[in-house]
C-alpha positions as CSV (number, residue, x, y, z in Angstrom):
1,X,110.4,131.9,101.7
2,X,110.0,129.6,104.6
3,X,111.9,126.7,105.6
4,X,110.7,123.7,104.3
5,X,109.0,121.0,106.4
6,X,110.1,118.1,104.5
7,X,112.9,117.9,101.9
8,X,112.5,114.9,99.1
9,X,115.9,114.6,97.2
10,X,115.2,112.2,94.4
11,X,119.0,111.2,92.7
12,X,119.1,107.9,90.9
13,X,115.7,106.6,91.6
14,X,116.7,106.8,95.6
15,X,114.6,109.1,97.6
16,X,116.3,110.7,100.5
17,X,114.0,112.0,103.2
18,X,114.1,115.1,105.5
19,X,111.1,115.7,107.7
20,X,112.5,119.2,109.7
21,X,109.3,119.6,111.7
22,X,108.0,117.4,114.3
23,X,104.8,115.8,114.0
24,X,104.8,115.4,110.4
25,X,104.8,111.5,108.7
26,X,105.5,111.9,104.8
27,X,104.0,109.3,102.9
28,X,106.5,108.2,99.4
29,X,104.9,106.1,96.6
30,X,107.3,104.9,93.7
31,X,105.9,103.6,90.7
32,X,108.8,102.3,89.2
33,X,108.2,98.8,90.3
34,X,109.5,96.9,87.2
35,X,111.6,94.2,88.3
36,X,110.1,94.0,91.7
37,X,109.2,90.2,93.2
38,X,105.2,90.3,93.5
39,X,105.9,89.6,97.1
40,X,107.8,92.3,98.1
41,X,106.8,93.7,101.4
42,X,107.1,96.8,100.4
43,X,104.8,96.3,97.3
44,X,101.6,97.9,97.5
45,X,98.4,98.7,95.1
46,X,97.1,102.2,95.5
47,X,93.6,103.6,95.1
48,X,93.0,103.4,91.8
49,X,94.8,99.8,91.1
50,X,98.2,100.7,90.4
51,X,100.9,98.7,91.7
52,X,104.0,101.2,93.5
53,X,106.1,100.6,96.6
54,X,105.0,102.4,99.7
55,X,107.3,103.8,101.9
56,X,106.4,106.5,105.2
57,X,109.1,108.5,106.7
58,X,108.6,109.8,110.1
59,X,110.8,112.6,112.0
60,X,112.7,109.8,114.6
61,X,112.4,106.8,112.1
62,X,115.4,108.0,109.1
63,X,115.8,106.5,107.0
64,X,112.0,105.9,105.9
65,X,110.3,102.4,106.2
66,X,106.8,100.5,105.2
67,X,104.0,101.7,108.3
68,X,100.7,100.4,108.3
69,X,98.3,102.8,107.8
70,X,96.8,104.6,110.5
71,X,93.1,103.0,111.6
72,X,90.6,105.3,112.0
73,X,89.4,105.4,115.8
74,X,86.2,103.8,116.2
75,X,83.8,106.1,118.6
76,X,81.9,104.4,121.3
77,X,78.0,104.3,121.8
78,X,77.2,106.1,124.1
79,X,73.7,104.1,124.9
80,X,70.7,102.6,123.0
């Protein structure tokens, strides 16, 4: 078996996060939220209207923390 690229130890209810390869961001929703002030900043609703806290972990940023998401690029005209 490979080495994993990420490792996600869940103990507690506290993720701990391991990204091993470069490159890769690891996105973390918990849906535990009970108890959590509606203004949270890490409170977030997902697709399909559920409410979860939102958490991205990136290889140089350990521990994890709220990123925006990414914006898609926009692509230029090229004319008309």
């Amino acid at each position: 078996m490979n080495p994993a690229d990420v490792q996600v130890t869940v103990e507690g209810g506290v993720a701990d996060i391991r990204v091993n390869k470069p490159g890769i961001t690891v996105e973390v929703r918990d849906y535990d939220v009970e108890g959590v002030d509606d203004d949270h900043e890490l409170l977030w609703t997902d697709e399909i209207g559920n409410r979860c806290m939102r958490y991205f972990a990136l290889p140089d940023e350990l521990p994890a923390r709220e990123q925006p998401p990414a914006e898609h690029p926009t692509t230029p005209s090229l004319g008309g």
